[in-house]
N, C-alpha and C positions, 0 to 999 in steps of 0.2 A: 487494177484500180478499185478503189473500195467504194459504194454507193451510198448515198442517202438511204437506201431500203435495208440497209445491213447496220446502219448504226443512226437512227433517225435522230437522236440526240446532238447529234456533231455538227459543230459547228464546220462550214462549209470549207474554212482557210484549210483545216487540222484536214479534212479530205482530200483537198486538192494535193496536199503535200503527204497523201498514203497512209497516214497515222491518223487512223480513230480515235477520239475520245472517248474514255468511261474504261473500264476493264475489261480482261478480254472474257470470251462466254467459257473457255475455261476454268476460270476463276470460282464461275458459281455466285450462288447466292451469298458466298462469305464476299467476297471480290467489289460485288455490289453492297453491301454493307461498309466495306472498307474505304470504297469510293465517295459512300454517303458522307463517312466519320472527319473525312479530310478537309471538309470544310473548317471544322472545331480546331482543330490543327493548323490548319495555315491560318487561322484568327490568332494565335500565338503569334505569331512576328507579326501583327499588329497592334495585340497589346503589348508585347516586348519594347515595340516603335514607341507607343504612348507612355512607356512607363520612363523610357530614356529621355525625353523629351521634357516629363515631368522632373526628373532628375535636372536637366541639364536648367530646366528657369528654379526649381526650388534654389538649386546649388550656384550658380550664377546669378539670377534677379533677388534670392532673399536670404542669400547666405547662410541656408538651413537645410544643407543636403539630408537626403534621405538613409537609412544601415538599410532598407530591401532590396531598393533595385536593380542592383545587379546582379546581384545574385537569383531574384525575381525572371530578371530577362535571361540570363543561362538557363535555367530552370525549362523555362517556356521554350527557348531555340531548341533546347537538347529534345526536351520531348517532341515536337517538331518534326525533328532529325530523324529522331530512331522510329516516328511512326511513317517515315517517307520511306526507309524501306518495303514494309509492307505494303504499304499501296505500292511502290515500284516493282513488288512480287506482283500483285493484283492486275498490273497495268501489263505485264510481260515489257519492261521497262530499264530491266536491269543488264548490266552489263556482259555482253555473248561477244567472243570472239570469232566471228563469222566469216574465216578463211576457209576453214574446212565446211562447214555450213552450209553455204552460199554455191560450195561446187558439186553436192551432193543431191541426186534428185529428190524430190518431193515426199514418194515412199519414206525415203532413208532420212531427209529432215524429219519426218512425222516418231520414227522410233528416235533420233537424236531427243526430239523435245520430252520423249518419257524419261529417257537415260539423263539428261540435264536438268530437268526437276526433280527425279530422283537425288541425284548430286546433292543439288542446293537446299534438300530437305534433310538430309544428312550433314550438310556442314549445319544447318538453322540448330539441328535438334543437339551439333556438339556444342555451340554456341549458347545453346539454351542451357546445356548442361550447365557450360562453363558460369555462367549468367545465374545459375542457382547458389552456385559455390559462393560467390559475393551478394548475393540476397540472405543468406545463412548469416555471414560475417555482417551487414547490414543492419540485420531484423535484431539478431539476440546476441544478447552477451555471451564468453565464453562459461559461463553458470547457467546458463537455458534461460534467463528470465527475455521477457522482450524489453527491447529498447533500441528505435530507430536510428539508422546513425546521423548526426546532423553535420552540418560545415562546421562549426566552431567558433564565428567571427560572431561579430557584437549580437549583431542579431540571431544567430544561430539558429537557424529553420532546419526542418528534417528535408529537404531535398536531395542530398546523396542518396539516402535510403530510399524515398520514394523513387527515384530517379533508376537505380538498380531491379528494383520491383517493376516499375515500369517494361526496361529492358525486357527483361524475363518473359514480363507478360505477351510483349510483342513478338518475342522470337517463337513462344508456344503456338502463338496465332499464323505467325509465319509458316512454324511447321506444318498447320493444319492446314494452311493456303498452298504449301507445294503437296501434301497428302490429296487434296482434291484435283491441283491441276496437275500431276503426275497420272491421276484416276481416270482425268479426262481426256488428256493426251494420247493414254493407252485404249480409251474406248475407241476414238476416232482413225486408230491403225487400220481396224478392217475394214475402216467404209470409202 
């Protein structure tokens, strides 16, 4: 059972039921940066909220719908989305199949968790690759000049491009979040 004295932060329910809040100390200082940023992020599905709302009385109370918002509110979800990753890296949050896990002592989970962040920093950085490939096809025309790619509808914002660049951005980050907690994983083998 996890204490008050080991995550002073946590709120007492998230204890009682063995999950701390905040990310874990393998994480690092990125981890805890990433935990900060999530707030700015889950404020997106709240202006997402407000923006469809404003949609729904412009477009029904004054018969003057808006060419942004929804594509506004994709926009805001998706990034969202792809930064909840990371924090779910941050959090040790993401998805473990824990049959074999689970029946393996303590020693042998401790190399598991190097050998599994190793894994997931290997798929992040194929992903990241792949993630460059349509950042390339994004950013610049087939003549090198730049030019962001946009949706193409009336109002036509550059949000696919930013949106791919994003991507990218997060998975480099991701990478560097499993590089440290791979680091840390394998410090704590010999103690």
């Amino acid at each position: 059972m996890t204490t008050n004295d080991e995550h002073p932060n946590a709120p007492d329910e998230a204890l009682e039921m063995g999950r701390p809040t905040g990310p874990i100390a393998e994480a690092g200082l990125l981890g805890k940066w990433i935990d900060r940023a999530a707030i700015v992020f889950a404020a997106c599905f709240l202006v997402s909220m407000a923006v469809l709302i404003l949609e729904i009385f412009m477009r029904y109370v004054l018969n003057a719908p808006t060419l942004w918002a929804h594509e506004t509110t994709i926009f805001l979800c998706a990034i969202a989305f792809i930064f909840g990753g990371v924090y779910c890296a941050a959090h040790d949050r993401h998805i473990r199949v824990v049959l074999i896990y689970s029946a393996v002592p303590v020693r042998v989970r401790k190399a598991l968790n190097v050998v599994i962040s190793l894994i997931c920093l290997f798929s992040a950085a194929f992903f990241a690759y792949a993630a460059w490939l349509m950042v390339q096809r994004s950013l610049w025309a087939p003549d090198g000049s730049f030019r962001i790619e946009r949706t193409g509808s009336a109002w036509n914002p550059p949000t696919p491009g930013l949106l791919k660049l994003f991507l990218f951005v997060m998975l480099l980050v991701l990478c560097v979040q499993f590089i440290v907690i791979s680091f840390n994983y394998a410090r704590r083998i010999g103690r």
